[in-house]
C-alpha angles and dihedrals in degrees: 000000000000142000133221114246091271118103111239128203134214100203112234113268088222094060102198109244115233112186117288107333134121119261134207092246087053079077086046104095075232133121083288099055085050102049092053079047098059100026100049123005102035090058086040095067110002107167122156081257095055093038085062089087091212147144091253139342126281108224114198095199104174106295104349119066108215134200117226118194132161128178143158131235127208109165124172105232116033085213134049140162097289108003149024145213094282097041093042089047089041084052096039089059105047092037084064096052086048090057089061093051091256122142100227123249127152126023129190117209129202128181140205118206131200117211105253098044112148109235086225087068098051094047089050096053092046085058091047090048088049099051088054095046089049097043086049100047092239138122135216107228103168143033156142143230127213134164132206131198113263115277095036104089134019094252107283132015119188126212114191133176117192126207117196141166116241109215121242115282097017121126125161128165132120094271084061089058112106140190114279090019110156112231122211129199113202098225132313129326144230102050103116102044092045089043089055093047085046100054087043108043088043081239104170124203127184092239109038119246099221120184131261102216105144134155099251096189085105106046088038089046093055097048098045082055100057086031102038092168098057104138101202150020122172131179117227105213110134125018075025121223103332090049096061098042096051086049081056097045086054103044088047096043083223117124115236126229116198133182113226097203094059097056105091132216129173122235091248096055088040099056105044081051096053083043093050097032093243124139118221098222089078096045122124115251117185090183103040130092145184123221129186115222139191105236097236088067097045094098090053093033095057087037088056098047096043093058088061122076094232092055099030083121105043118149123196083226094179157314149273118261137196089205113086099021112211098015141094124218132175137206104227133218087265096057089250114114138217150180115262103214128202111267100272087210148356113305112170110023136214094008108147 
């Protein structure tokens, strides 16, 4: 592996606190995104939607329950081995929806735009953002327009917001997880977040890392309906895959056992962590998901994702515990065991 002339930086995964600002980490899915969470904007405007805690809101309108998402996308490049900005913002969407149980429907887009920005590469990002569209049966029905003086963005952020229908009988969220509950992990992790640094450091490795960022509403449409009582399904983008099952072990109050030895992580992914001193269980995915799983539909469950290229990989990597409520430990390699903590900061920056 080799690096371009530039100097990169991994921030400090102990940000210094200076007063009442905003850091960086507060961005990071860590300890620090949670606490702004729960201490500001969660009092600011509770409401029994919001205290869901989920990847999105459940909407009864009349007859037809609905799932309602939004999020922004910043990423540093536009462009990345195997994605960009508009197919990344188009896959973060559904996949939240996804995450609900919706079938996907409508989007809304809405761009900012840096004075500068070559109209090439704007082309280029609104046919990315087509293809996905099209690939993913959705359509884009709404949208804005703003522009900022130069120097003020880094070319182009997207703000999306998803609308999708929940079929009849499904219902997912952490106060559905329950003890002995088989969790399932759709293929390896880490792509997506090494693949950004790699694109924006100039890092260089024999075998390119290329990102997993993928739309899951098929392959989750398809397993909710062999395992309709599935109780949870969670998408590990940042923070990674410790982040978001210590956020479940929380909001469940259940405590989390994982095997060390069935998480997988390519060689690629595992050396530039080792390299970097990263572990990949923080690391930012855009195509992976987590589903929890009653243990008597784990058989079907992992059958169903591994005849799909996107889960081709899948691994049943632990249970749910009534020991240790609120926390997540793992059995290493080595047989030894530890507790996997929230990411105290903001380890890999500006990733999705």
């Amino acid at each position: 592996m080799s690096t371009s002339d530039s100097q990169f930086s991994i921030q400090c995964p102990l940000p210094f606190q200076s007063g009442e600002t905003v850091q960086l980490a507060h961005g990071g899915g860590g300890r620090l995104s949670q606490q702004l969470l729960e201490q500001l904007i969660f009092p600011a405007l509770r409401n029994p939607w919001l205290d869901c805690r989920h990847d999105g809101a459940i909407l009864p309108t009349g007859s037809q329950t609905m799932a309602m998402t939004t999020d922004s996308y910043v990423v540093h490049p536009l462009f990345f081995p195997g994605g960009d900005i508009g197919s990344l913002a188009v896959h973060g969407t559904l996949n939240d929806l996804a995450m609900c149980g919706a079938q996907p429907l409508y989007l809304s887009l809405s761009f900012i735009l840096e004075e500068g920005l070559s109209l090439e590469t704007l082309r280029k990002v609104l046919e990315s953002i087509r293809t996905a569209t099209i690939e993913s049966q959705v359509a884009v029905v709404t949208g804005d327009t703003k522009v900022v003086d130069r120097g003020k963005g880094d070319g182009i952020y997207i703000n999306t917001t998803g609308l999708g229908g929940v079929p009849p009988g499904i219902k997912l969220g952490p106060q559905y997880v329950q003890e002995g509950d088989q969790i399932l992990l759709s293929g390896p992790i880490g792509e997506h977040g090494i693949a950004i640094l790699s694109a924006r450091e100039g890092l260089q490795f024999e075998t390119p890392v290329v990102s997993d960022s993928a739309a899951l509403n098929g392959i989750v449409s398809n397993l909710l309906k062999a395992c309709p009582d599935i109780h949870l399904l969670r998408d590990p983008t940042r923070g990674g895959v410790a982040s978001v099952l210590n956020e479940i072990a929380q909001s469940a109050e259940l405590g989390i056992d994982l095997e060390e030895d069935r998480i997988e992580v390519s060689e690629q992914v595992q050396g530039a962590c080792e390299m970097l001193g990263l572990d990949p269980l923080y690391v930012a995915n855009e195509g992976r998901f987590l589903a929890f799983v009653p243990p008597s539909q784990k058989s079907v469950a992992l059958e169903i994702l591994r005849s799909t290229p996107l889960g081709k990989a899948a691994q049943c990597i632990g249970q749910v515990t009534t020991e240790h409520p609120g926390m997540v430990v793992m059995k290493t390699c080595i047989g030894s065991t530890r507790v996997v903590d929230m990411l105290s900061g903001e380890q890999l920056p500006r990733i999705c």
